[in-house]
SEFI-888795 format. One record per residue (C-alpha): residue number from 1; x, y, z; residue in one letter. Coordinates in steps of 0.5 Angstrom, whole numbers, plus 2048, in hexadecimal, padded with zeros to 3 digits. Each point is the difference from the previous one (the first is absolute). Example, Ala and Ser with C-alpha at 12.3 -4.5 7.8 and 13.67 -1.06 7.14 Angstrom:
% SEFI-888795
<node num="1" east="819" north="7F7" up="810" residuo="A"/>
<node num="2" east="802" north="807" up="7FE" residuo="S"/>
END
This chain:
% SEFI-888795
<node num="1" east="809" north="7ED" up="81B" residuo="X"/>
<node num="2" east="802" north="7F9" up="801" residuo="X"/>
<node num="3" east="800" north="7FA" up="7FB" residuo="X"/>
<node num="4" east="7FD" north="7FB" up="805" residuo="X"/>
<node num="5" east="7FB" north="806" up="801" residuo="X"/>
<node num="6" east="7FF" north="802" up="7F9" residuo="X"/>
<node num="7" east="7F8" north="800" up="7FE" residuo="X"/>
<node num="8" east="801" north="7FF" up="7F9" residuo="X"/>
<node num="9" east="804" north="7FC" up="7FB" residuo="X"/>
<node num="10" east="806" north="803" up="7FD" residuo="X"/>
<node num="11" east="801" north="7FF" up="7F8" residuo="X"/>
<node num="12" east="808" north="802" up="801" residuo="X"/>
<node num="13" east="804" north="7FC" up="804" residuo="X"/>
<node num="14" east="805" north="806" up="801" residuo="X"/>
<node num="15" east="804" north="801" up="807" residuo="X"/>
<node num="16" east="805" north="805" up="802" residuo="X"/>
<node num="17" east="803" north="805" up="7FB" residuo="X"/>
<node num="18" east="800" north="7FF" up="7F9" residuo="X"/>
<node num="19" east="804" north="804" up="7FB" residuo="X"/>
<node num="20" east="7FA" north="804" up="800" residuo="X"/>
<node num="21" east="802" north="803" up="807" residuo="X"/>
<node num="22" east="7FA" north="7FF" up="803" residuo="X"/>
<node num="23" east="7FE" north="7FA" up="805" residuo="X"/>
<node num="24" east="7F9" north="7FD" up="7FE" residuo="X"/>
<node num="25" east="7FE" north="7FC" up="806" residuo="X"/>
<node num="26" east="7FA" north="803" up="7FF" residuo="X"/>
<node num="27" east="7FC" north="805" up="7FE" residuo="X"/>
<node num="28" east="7FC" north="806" up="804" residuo="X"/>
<node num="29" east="7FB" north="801" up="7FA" residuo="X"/>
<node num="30" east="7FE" north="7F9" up="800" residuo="X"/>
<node num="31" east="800" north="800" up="807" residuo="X"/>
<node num="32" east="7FB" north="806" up="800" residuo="X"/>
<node num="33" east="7FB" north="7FD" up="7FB" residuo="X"/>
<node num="34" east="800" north="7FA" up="803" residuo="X"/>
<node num="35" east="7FF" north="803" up="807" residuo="X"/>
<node num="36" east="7FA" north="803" up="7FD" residuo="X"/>
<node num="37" east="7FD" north="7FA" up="7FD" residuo="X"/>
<node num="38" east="801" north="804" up="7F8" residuo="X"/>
<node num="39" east="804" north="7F9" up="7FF" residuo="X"/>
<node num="40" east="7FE" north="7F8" up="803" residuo="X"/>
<node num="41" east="803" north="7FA" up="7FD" residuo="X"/>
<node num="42" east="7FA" north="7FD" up="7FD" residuo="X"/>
<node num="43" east="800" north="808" up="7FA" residuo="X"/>
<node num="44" east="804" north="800" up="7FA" residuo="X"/>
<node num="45" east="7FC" north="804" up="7FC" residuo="X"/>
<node num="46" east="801" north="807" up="801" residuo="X"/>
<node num="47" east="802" north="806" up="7FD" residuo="X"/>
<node num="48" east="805" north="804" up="803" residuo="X"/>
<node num="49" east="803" north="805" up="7FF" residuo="X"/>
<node num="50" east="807" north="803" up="803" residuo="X"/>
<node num="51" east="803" north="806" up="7FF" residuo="X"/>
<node num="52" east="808" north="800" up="800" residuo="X"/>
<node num="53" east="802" north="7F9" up="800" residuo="X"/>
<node num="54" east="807" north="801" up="7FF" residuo="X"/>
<node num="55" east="804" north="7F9" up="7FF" residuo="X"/>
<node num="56" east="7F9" north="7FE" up="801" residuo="X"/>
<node num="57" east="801" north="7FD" up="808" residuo="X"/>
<node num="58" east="7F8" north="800" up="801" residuo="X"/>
<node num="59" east="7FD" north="7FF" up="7FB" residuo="X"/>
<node num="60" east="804" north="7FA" up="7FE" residuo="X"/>
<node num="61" east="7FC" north="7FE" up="807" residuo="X"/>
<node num="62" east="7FA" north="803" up="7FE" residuo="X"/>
<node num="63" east="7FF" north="7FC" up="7F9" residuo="X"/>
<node num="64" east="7FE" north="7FA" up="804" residuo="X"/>
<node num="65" east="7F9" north="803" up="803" residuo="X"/>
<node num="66" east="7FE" north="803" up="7F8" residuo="X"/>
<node num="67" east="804" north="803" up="7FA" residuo="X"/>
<node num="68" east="803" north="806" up="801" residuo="X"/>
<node num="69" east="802" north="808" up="7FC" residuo="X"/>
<node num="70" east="806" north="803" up="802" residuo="X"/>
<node num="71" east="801" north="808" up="7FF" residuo="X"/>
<node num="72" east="808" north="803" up="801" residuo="X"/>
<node num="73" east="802" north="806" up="7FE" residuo="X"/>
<node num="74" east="807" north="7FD" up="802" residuo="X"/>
<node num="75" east="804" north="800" up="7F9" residuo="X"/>
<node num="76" east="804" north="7F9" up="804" residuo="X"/>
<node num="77" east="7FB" north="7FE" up="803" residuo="X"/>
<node num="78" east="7FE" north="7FA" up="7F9" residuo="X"/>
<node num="79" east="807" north="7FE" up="800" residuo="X"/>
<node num="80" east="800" north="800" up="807" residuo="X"/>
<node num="81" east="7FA" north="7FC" up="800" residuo="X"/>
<node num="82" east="801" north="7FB" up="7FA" residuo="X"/>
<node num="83" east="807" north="7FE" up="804" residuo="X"/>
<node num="84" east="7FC" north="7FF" up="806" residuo="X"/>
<node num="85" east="7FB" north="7FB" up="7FE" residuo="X"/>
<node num="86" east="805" north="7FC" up="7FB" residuo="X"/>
<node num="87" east="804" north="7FF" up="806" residuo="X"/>
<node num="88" east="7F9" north="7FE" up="804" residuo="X"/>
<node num="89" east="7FF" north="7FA" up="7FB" residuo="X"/>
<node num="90" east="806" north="7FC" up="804" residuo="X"/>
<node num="91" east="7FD" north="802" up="807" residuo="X"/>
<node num="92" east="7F8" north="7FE" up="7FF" residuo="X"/>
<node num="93" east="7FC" north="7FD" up="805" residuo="X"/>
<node num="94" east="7FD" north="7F9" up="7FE" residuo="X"/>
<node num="95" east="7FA" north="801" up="7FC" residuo="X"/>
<node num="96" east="802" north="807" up="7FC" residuo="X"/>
<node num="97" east="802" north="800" up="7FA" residuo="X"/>
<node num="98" east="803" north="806" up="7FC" residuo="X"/>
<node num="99" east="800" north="801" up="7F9" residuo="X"/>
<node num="100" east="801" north="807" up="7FC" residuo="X"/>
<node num="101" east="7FE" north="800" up="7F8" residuo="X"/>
<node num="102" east="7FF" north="807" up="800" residuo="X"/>
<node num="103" east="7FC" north="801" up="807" residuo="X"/>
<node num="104" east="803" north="7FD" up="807" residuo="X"/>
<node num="105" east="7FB" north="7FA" up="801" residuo="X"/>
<node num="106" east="7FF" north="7FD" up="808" residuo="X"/>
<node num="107" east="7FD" north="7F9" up="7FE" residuo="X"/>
<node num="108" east="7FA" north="804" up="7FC" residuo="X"/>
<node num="109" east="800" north="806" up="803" residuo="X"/>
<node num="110" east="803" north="806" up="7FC" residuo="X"/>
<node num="111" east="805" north="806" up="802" residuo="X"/>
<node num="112" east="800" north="805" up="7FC" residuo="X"/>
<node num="113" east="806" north="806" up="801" residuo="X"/>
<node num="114" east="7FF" north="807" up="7FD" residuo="X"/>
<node num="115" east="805" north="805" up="800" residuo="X"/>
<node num="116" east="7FC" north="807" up="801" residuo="X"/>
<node num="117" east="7FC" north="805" up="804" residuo="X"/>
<node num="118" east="7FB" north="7FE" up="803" residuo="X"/>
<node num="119" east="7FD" north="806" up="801" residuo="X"/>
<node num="120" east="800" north="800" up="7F7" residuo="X"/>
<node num="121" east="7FC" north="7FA" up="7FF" residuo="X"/>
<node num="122" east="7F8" north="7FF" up="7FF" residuo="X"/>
<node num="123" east="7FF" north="7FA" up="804" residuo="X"/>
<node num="124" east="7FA" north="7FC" up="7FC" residuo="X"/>
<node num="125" east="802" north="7FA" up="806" residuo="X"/>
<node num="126" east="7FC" north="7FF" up="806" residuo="X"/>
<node num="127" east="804" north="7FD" up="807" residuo="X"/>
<node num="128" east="7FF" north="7FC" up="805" residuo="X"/>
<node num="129" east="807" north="803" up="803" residuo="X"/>
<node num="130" east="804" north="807" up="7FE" residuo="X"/>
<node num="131" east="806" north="7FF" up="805" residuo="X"/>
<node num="132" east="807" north="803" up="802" residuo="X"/>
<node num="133" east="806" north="800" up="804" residuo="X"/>
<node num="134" east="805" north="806" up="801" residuo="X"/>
<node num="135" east="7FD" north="803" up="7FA" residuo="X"/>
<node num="136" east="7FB" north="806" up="802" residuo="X"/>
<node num="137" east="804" north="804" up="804" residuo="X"/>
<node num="138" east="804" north="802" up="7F9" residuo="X"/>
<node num="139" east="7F9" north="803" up="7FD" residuo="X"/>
<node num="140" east="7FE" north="808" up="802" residuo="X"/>
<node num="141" east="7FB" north="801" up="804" residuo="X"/>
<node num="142" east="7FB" north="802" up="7FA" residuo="X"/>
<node num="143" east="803" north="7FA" up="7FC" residuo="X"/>
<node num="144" east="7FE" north="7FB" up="805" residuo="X"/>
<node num="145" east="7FA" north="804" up="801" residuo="X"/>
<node num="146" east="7FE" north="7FF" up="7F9" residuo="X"/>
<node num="147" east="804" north="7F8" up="800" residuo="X"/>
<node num="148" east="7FA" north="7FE" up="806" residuo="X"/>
<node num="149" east="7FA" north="802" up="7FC" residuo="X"/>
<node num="150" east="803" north="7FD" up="7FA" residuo="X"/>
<node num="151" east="801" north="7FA" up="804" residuo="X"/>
<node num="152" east="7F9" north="800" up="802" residuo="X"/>
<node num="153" east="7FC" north="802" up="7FA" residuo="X"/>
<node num="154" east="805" north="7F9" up="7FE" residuo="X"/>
<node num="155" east="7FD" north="7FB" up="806" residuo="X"/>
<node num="156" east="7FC" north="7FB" up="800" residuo="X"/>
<node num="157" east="7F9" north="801" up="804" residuo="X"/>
<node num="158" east="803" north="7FC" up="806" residuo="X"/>
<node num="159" east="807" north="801" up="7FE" residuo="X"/>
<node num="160" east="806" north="802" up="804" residuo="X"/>
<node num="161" east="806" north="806" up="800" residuo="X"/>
<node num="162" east="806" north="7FE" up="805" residuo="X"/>
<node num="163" east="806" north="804" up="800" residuo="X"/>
<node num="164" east="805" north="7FF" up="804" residuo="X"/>
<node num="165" east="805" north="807" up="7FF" residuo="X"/>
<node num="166" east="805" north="805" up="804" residuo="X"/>
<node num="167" east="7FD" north="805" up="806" residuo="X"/>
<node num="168" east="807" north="803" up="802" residuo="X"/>
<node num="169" east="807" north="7FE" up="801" residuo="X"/>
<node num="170" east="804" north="800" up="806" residuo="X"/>
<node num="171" east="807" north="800" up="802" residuo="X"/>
<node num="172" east="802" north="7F9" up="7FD" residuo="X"/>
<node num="173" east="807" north="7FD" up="803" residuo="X"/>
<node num="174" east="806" north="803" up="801" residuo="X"/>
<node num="175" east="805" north="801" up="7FA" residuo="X"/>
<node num="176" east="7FA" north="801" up="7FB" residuo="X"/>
<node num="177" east="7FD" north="806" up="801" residuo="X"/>
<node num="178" east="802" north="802" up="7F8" residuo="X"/>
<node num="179" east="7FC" north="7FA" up="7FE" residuo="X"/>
<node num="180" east="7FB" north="803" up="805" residuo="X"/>
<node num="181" east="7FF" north="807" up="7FD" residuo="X"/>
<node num="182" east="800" north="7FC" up="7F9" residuo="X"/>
<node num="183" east="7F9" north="7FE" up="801" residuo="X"/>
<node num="184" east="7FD" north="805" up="803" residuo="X"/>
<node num="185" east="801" north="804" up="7F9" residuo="X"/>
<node num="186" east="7FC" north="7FB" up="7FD" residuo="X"/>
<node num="187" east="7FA" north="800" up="806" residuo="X"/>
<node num="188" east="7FA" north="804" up="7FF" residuo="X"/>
<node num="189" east="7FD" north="800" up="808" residuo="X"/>
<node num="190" east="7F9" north="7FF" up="800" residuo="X"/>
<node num="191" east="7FB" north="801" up="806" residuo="X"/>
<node num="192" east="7FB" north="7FC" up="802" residuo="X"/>
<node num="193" east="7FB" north="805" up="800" residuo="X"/>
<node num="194" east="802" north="802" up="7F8" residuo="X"/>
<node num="195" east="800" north="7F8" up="7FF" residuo="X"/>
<node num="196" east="7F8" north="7FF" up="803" residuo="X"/>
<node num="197" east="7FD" north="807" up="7FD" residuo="X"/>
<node num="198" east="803" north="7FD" up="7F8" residuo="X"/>
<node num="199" east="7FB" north="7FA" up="803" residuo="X"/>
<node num="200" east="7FA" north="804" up="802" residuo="X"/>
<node num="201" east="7FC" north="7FF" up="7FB" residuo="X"/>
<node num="202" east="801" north="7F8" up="7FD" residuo="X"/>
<node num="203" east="7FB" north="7FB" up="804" residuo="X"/>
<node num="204" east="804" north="7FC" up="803" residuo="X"/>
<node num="205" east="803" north="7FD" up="806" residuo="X"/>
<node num="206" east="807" north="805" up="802" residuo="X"/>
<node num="207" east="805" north="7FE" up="804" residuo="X"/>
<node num="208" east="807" north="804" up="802" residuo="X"/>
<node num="209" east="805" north="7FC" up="805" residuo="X"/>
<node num="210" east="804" north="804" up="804" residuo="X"/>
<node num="211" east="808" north="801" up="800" residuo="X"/>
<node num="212" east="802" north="7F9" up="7FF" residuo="X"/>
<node num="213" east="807" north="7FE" up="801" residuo="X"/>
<node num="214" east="804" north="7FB" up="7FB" residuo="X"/>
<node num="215" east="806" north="7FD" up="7FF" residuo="X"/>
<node num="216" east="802" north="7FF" up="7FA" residuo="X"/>
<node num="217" east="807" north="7FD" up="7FD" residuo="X"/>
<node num="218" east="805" north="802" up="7FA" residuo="X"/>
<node num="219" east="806" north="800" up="7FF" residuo="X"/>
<node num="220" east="803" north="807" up="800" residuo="X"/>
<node num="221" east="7FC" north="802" up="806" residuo="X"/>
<node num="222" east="7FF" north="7F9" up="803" residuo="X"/>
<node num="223" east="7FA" north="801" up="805" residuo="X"/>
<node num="224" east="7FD" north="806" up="800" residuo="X"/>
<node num="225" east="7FA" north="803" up="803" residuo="X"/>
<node num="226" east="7F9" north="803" up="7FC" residuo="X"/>
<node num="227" east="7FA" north="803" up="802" residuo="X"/>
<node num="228" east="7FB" north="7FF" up="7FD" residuo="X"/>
<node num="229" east="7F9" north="802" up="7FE" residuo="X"/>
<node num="230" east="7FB" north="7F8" up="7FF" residuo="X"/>
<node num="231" east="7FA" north="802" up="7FC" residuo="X"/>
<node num="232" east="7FA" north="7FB" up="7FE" residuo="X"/>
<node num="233" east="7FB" north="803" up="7FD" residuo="X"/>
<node num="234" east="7F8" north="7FB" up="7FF" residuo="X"/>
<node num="235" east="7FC" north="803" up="7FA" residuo="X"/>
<node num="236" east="7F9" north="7FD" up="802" residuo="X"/>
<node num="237" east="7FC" north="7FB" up="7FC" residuo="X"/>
<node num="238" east="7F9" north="805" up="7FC" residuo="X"/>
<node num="239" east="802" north="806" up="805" residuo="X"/>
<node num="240" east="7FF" north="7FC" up="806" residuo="X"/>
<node num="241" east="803" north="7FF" up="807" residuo="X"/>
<node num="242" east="7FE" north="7F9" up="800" residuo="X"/>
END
């Protein structure tokens, strides 16, 4: 997406490649969320969870619409992360302020980052947004089977589930075909059908969007192609449809 056509306002005023190695021109999961309407300009208090932030690219975005709880198994990924959004303070947009006295804090929204399993947790909370990015593909089946109910029980009445996660590999360019043969260790292939039967029984709306093919840039397999699963998930308000 473009600037000029950029729906919501960006905190961060990053462009190109960072030391960070990836571009941040925008963010697909915002963009998925907004497209939804999960998020408008006039909302600043939710409660969102993401799974996996890593470095902390979305959720930094994220902290402008509620505060926000991130779960990361990743052992770098708070360094990572601490790195990040020290380095952010110096690219906010106007009207942003963010401040670290023990938690991260977006004007008076707050980021708190815990490096565990998800899958360990009891969760006491109730969100209005449980989100990912590349995250889900690295569960197996049963795990995300297990992950998707415990999200469930975790939402909101009228809350959403949105995950943007790898589908399938294809070949990527020339001379990479080593980096290619990496992820797909990493990748657990999960098929629509499985993915709308660990739903079956939640009231709520479903959405699974089919293959879709994305660009996305870093800087040892510059621009390389995805496939992957978008699925947006409604609970309904008091059981109901409407």
């Amino acid at each position: 997406m473009d600037e000029k056509n950029n729906k919501y306002q960006k905190i961060t005023n990053f462009t190109g490649e960072d030391k960070f190695s990836f571009s941040r021109e925008h963010s697909l999961l915002l963009d998925f969320l907004y497209e939804n309407k999960a998020i408008n300009e006039t909302i600043n208090n939710l409660k969102i969870l993401e799974i996996g932030g890593f470095y902390g690219r979305d959720a930094i975005e994220l902290l402008r619409y509620g505060d926000v709880t991130i779960f990361d198994i990743d052992t770098k990924g708070k360094e990572m992360f601490d790195k990040f959004l020290t380095e952010a303070i110096n690219f906010l947009n106007k009207d942003y302020k963010l401040t670290n006295n023990q938690n991260w804090k977006l004007n008076d929204n707050s980021l708190v980052y815990e490096n565990k399993d998800i899958l360990d947790i009891n969760l006491k909370v109730r969100y209005d947004i449980i989100c990912s990015y590349n995250v889900l593909h690295r569960f197996k089946k049963e795990k995300l089977k297990t992950l998707i109910i415990k999200c469930f029980n975790c939402l909101k009445e009228g809350g959403v589930m949105a995950h943007i996660f790898v589908s399938d590999i294809r070949p990527i360019e020339k001379g990479f075909e080593n980096e290619s043969n990496k992820s797909n260790n990493k990748i657990q292939k999960h098929e629509k059908a499985d993915l709308k039967a660990s739903f079956s029984n939640f009231n709520g709306n479903l959405e699974i969007l089919e293959y879709r093919h994305i660009l996305e840039y870093d800087s040892v397999r510059l621009v390389h192609p995805h496939v992957m699963w978008y699925l947006y998930f409604k609970k309904y308000e008091n059981g109901n449809k409407n």
